[in-house]
ZAMARGU-4260 file (C-alpha; in steps of 0.2 Angstrom, whole numbers, plus 5000, padded with zeros to 4 digits):
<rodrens>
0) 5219/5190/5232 | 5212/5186/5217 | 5194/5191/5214 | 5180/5180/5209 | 5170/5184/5194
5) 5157/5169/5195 | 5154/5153/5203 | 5144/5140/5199 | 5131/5140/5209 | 5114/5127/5209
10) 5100/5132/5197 | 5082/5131/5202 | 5071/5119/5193 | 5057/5133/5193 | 5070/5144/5182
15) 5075/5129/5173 | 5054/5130/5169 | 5053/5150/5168 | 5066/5148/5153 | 5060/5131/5146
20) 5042/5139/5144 | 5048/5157/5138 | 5058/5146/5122 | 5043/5136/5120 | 5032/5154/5116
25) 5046/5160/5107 | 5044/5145/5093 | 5026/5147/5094 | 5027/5166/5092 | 5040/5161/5074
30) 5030/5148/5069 | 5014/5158/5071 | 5020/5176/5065 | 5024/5170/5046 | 5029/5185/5033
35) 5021/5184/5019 | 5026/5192/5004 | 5012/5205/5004 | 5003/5211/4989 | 4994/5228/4987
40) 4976/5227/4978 | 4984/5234/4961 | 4997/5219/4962 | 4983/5207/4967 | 4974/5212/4952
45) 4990/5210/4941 | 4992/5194/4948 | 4975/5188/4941 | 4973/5195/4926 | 4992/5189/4921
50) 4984/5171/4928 | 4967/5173/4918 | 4977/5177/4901 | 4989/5163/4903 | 4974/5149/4905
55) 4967/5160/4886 | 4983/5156/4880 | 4983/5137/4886 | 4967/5135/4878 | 4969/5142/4860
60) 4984/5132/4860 | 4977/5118/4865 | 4963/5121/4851 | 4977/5125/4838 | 4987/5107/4841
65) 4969/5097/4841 | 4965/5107/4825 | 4981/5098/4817 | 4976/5081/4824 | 4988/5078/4839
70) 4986/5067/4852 | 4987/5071/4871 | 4992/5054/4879 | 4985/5053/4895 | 5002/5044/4904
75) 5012/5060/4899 | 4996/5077/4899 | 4984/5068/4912 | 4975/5084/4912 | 4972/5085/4893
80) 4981/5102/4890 | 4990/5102/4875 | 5005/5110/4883 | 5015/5094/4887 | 5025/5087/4871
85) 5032/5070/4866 | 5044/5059/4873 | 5055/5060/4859 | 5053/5070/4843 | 5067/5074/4829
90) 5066/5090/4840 | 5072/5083/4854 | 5088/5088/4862 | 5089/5080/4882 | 5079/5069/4893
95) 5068/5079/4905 | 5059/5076/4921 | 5041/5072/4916 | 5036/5080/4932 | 5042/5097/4931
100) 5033/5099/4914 | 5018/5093/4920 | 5019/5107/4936 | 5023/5120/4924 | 5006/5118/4917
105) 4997/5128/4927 | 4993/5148/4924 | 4995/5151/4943 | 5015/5152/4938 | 5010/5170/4928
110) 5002/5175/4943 | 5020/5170/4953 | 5030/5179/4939 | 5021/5196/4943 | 5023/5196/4961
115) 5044/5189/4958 | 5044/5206/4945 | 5037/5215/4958 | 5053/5219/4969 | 5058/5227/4952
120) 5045/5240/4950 | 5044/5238/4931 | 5032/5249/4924 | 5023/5249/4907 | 5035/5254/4893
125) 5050/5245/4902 | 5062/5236/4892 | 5068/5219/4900 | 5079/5207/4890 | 5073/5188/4888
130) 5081/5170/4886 | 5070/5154/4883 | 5070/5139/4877 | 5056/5127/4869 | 5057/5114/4886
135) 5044/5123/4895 | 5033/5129/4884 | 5019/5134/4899 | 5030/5143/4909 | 5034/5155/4890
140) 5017/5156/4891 | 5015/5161/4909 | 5032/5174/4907 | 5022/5184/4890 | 5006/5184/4902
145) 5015/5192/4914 | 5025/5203/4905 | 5010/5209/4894 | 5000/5211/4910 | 5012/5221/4917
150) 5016/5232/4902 | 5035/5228/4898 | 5043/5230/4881 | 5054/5213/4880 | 5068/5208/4868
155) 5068/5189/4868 | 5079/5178/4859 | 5075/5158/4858 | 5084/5145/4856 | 5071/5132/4849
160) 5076/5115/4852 | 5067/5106/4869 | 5073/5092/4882 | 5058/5079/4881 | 5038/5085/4885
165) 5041/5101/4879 | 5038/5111/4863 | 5045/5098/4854 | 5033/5093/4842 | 5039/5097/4824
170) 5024/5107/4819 | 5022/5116/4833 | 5036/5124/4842 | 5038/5138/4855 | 5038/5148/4838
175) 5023/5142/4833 | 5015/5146/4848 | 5020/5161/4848 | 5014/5166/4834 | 4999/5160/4837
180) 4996/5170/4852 | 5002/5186/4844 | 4990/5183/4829 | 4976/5180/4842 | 4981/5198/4848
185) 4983/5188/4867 | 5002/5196/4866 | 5009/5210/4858 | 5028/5207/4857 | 5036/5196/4846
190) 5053/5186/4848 | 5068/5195/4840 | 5079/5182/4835 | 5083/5163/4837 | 5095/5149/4839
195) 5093/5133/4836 | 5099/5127/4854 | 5103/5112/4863 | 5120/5107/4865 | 5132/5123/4860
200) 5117/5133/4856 | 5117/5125/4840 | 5112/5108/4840 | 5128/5103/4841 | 5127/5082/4838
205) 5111/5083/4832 | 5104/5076/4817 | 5103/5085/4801 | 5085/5081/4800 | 5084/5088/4815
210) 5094/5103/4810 | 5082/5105/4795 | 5067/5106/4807 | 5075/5119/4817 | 5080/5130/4806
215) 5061/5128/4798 | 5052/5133/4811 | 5063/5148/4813 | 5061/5153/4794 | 5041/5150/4793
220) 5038/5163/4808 | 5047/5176/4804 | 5061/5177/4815 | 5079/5182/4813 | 5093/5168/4815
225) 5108/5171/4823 | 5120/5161/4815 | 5131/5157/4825 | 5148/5142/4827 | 5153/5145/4847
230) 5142/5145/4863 | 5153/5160/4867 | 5148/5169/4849 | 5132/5166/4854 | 5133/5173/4870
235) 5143/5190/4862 | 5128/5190/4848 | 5114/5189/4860 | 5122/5204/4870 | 5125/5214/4855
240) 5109/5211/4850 | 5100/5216/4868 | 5111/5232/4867 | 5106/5239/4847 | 5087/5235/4852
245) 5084/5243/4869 | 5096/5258/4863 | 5096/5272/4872 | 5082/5263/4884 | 5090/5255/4901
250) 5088/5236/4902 | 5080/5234/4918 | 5082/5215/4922 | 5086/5199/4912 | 5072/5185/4913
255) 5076/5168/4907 | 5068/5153/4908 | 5072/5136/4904 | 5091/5130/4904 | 5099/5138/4887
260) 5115/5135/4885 | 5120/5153/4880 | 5107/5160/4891 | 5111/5152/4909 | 5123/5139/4904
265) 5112/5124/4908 | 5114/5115/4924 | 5130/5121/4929 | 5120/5141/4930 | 5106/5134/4937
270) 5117/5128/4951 | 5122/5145/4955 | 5107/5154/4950 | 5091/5150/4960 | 5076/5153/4956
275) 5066/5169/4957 | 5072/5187/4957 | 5088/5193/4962 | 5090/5210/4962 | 5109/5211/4966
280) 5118/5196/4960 | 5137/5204/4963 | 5142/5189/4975 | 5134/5175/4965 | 5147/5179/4951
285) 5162/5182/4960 | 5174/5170/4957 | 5164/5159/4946 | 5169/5150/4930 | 5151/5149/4923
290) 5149/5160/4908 | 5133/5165/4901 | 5123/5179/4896 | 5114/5177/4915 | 5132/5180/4923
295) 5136/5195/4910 | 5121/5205/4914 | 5121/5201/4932 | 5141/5208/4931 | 5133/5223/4925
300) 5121/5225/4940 | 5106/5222/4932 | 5092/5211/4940 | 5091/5195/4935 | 5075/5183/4936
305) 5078/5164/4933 | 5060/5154/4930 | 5065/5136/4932 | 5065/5124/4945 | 5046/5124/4943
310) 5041/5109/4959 | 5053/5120/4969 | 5042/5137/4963 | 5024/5127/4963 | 5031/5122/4983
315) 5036/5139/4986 | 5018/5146/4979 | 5007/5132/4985 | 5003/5127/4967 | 5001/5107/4964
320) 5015/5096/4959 | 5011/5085/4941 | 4993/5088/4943 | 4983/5075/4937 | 4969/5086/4928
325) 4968/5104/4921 | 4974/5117/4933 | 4962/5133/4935 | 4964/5152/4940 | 4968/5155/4958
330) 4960/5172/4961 | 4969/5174/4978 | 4986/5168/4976 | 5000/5171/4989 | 5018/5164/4991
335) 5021/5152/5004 | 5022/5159/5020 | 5041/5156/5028 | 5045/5161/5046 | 5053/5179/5049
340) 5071/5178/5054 | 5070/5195/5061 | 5057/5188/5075 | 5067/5173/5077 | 5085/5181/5080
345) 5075/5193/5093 | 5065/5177/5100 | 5083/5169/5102 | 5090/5184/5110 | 5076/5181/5122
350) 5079/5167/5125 | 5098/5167/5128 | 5098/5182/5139 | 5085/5173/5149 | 5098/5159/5151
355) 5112/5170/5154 | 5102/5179/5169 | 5096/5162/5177 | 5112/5151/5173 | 5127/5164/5175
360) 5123/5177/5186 | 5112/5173/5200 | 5099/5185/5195 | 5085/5172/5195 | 5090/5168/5215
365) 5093/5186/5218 | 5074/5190/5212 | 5067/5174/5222 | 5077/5181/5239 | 5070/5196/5238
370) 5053/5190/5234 | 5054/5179/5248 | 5060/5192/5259 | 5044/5204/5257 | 5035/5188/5262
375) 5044/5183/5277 | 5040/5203/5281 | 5022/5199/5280 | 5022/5209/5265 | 5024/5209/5247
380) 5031/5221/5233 | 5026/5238/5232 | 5008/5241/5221 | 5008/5223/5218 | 4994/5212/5223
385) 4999/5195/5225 | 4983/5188/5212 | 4996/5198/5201 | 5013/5191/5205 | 5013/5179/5190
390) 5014/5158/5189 | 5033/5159/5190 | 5036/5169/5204 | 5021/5158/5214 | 5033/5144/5209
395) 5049/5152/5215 | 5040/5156/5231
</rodrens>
């Protein structure tokens, strides 16, 4: 005879309840226990000092292009900033979203910057490589905060072109800027070398004029030019170029910010490479075709940080999107808070277990015989009052 391991058997609608409630507590208990990344009080003060010396760095900027008589057109800077460019310039290399520019603006980003370093544990003296472009001249700005709050020795190398609204103004490019800010004594660090950028790192279908431009504002600051005829020279020189600098001295992440060619090779890396801080980026690469100076140091298992994707950042931070006027320090930033999937995988253990108790085995029924039992005995279970017997076992009884 064959044995029986289960029959179906008719489910209570009390335990159909008992279950139904204890899923409903268990959202509430995800929903309501969010993990925030949590900052210690040094961290904290990092954060707003990083945040207090971007907004400097806005404003002497800001001082610098009004000085030179340019305009701030309400429809593409609403809040007046200075750090938005033109639509179209001889510096120009791509159409960008108007949006994302105008989020960047904001000095709250340099605060997020040190808390997405933070996982790294870079400590003043550390040497970290850079790759930026001139399209997002704010968040530049927000990364040398940050890096100068923090303490870190960068090697950066530009490429100096811009997509549309960013430092793409002829007279003053990301160079410029920084420049500026290292004369101001606001930064310490200087860029090592540059590119011209845009398409194949060197302005490939550019005008000459435009060329000319380039290659002017790398000459009038004092920076070295790689001179380059590949993307994948480039790529080789910018590594070359990481390695002679830092030396002996490990590099302890690679930061880049904006969508260089060389650097994260533009929309196709940013695809792959999401932004903020991955510390370990070994199966991001595996068995991709994107080459770039990203993907090269990520194969070498150093820490990567992409700053890009800045609506998705300001989302993830709780920062405005295009703000319509000038953004000011938030003292108390905090990343968004996300539910904690540890709690919800035990909430879901929970909650199937209670099912597999009620539904499968009979264990609900058995409980509610017994229960029923003690009653019918004129009793009730040992040491247990019946004001203490809960709601569901009143139900079941």
């Amino acid at each position: 005879m064959k044995r029986i391991y289960w029959r179906p058997h008719k489910t209570s609608k009390a335990a159909v309840l008992a279950v139904g409630m204890t899923a409903i507590a268990a959202v509430l208990l995800v929903e309501q226990g969010p993990a925030f990344t949590l900052t210690g009080d040094a961290q904290q003060e990092q954060m707003l000092r990083a945040s207090r010396l971007a907004k400097t760095s806005f404003d002497v900027i800001r001082g610098e292009r009004l000085a030179l008589g340019h305009e701030f057109p309400k429809r593409l800077d609403p809040g007046q900033t200075g750090m938005v460019g033109l639509a179209m310039s001889p510096l120009t290399s791509l159409p960008a979203n108007l949006a994302a520019k105008q989020t960047s603006v904001n000095p709250n980003f340099a605060a997020a910057i040190v808390d997405m370093l933070a996982p790294l544990e870079l400590k003043p003296g550390d040497c970290v490589a850079v790759g930026c472009t001139g399209s997002f001249p704010a968040l530049n700005v927000c990364l040398c905060a940050a890096l100068e709050t923090i303490g870190c020795e960068p090697i950066v190398v530009h490429s100096v072109a811009s997509s549309q609204f960013g430092a793409n103004h002829p007279e003053m490019t990301w160079l410029d800027m920084e420049s500026l800010l290292h004369e101001e004594k606001l930064i310490t660090f200087r860029t090592s070398a540059a590119t011209l950028g845009a398409f194949g790192d060197r302005a490939v279908g550019m005008s000459a004029e435009s060329k000319q431009a380039l290659r002017a504002a790398i000459e009038r600051n004092g920076v070295e030019s790689l001179e380059i005829n590949s993307l994948a020279q480039s790529m080789k020189s910018r590594m070359q170029l990481y390695d002679s600098i830092a030396g002996e001295r490990p590099i302890k992440a690679y930061i880049n910010v904006g969508g260089g060619a060389a650097s994260i090779h533009g929309d196709q890396g940013k695809e792959i490479y999401d932004a903020g801080a991955t510390l370990s980026a070994g199966e991001l690469i595996e068995g991709e075709a994107v080459d770039c100076v990203m993907t090269r140091f990520a194969a070498r298992g150093v820490p990567i940080v992409h700053v890009g994707d800045t609506i998705k950042l300001a989302t993830q931070y709780g920062l405005p999107v295009a703000p319509q006027m000038a953004v000011e320090v938030n003292p108390d930033l905090r990343p968004r808070a996300e539910p904690n999937r540890y709690a919800a995988g035990a909430v879901l253990m929970v909650v199937l277990l209670a099912l597999r108790a009620c539904v499968r085995t009979g264990g609900y029924e058995r409980v509610k015989r017994r229960v029923r039992a003690w009653l019918s005995r004129g009793s009730r279970p040992a040491n247990v009052p019946e004001t203490a017997l809960t709601p569901a076992v009143q139900l079941m009884v």
